[in-house]
PALO-397282 format. One record per residue: residue in three letters; z, x, y of N, C-alpha, C in turn. Coordinates in steps of 0.001 Angstrom, whole numbers, padded with zeros to 6 digits, always signed. Last residue first. Layout:
BEGIN
ALAZXYZXYZXY;...
This chain:
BEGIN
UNK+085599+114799+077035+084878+115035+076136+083981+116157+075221;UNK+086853+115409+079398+087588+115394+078004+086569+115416+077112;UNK+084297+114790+081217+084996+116453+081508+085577+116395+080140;UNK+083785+112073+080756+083177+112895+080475+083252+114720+080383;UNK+086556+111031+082365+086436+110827+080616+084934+111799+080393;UNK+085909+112390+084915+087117+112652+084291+086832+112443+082584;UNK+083284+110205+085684+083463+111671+085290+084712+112580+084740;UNK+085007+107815+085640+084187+108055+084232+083633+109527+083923;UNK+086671+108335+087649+087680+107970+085918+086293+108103+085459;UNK+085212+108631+089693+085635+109751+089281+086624+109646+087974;UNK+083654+105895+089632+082956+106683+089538+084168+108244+089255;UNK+086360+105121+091014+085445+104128+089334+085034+105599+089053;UNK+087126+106022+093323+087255+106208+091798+087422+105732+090585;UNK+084263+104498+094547+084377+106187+094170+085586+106536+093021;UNK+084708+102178+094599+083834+102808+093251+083800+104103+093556;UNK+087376+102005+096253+086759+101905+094663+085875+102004+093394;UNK+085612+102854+098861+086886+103784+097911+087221+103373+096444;UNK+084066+100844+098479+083294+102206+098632+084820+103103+097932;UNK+086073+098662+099197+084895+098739+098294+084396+099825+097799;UNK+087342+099950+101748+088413+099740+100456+086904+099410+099268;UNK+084919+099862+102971+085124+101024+103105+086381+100961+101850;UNK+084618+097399+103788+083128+098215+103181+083917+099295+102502;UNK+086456+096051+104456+085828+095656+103084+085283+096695+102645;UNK+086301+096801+107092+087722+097627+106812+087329+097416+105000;UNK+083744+096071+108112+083863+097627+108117+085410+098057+106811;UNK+083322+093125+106382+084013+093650+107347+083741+095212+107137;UNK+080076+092004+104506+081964+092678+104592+082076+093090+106241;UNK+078434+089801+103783+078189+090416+105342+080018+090822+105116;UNK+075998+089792+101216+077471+089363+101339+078070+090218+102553;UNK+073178+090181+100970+073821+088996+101552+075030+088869+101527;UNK+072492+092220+099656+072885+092415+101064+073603+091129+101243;UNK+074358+092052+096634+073373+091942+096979+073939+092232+098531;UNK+076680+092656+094629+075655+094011+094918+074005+093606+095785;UNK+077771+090490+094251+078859+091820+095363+077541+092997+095845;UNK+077579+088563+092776+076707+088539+093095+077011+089539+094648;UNK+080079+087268+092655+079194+087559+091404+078098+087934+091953;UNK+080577+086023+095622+081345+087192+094564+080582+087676+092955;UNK+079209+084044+096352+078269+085489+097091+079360+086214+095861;UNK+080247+081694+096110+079171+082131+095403+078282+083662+095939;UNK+083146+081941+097664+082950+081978+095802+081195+082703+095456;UNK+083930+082040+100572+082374+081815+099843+082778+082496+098128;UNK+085217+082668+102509+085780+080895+101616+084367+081533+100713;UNK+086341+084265+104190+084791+083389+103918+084891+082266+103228;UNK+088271+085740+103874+088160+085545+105089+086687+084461+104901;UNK+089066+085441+100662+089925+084693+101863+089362+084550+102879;UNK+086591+086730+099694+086690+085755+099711+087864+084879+101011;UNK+087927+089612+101251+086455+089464+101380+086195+087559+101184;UNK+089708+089839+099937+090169+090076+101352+088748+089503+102285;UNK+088634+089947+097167+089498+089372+097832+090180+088958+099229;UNK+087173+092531+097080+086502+091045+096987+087430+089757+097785;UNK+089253+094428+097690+088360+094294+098727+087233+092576+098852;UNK+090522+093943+095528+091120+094140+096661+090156+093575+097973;UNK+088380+094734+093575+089196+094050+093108+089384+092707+094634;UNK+088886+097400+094353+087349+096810+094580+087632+095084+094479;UNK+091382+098048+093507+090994+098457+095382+089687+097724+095401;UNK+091286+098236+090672+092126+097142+091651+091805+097112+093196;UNK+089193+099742+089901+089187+098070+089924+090195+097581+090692;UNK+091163+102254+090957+089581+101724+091488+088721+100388+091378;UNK+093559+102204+089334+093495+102229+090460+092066+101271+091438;UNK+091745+102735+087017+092864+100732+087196+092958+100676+088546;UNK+090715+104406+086688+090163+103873+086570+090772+102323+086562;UNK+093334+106534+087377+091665+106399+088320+091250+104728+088423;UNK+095076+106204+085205+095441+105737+086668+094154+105611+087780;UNK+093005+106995+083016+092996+105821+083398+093988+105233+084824;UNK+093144+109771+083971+091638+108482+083969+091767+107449+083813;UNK+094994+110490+083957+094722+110877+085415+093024+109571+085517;UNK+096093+110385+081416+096403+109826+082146+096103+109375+083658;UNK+094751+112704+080576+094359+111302+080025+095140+110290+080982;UNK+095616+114903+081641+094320+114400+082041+094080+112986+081540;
């Protein structure tokens, strides 16, 4: 199990990571990336969805470290 949280939790920064990225290349826009949790940053369907799959397992490495506990 310890292992299963942090492969989660590298996995899921890297796919969100992923998605900023794929997200800056197609925009050129730097100043919308700090700033990922407002509407104003207009993703692609294919962004929304590698985004959304990263914080889902963001979100399942921190329930995993709460199950060990």
């Amino acid at each position: 199990m310890l292992y299963a949280e942090k492969v989660a939790l590298i996995a899921g920064l890297c796919i969100v990571l992923y998605a900023y990225l794929r997200y800056w290349q197609r925009t050129r826009d730097s100043r919308g990336l700090p700033a990922f949790w407002r509407r104003e940053m207009a993703l692609t369907v294919s962004e929304f969805k590698w985004q959304r799959a990263g914080i889902a397992l963001l979100l399942g490495a921190v329930a995993l470290r709460f199950v060990q506990a």
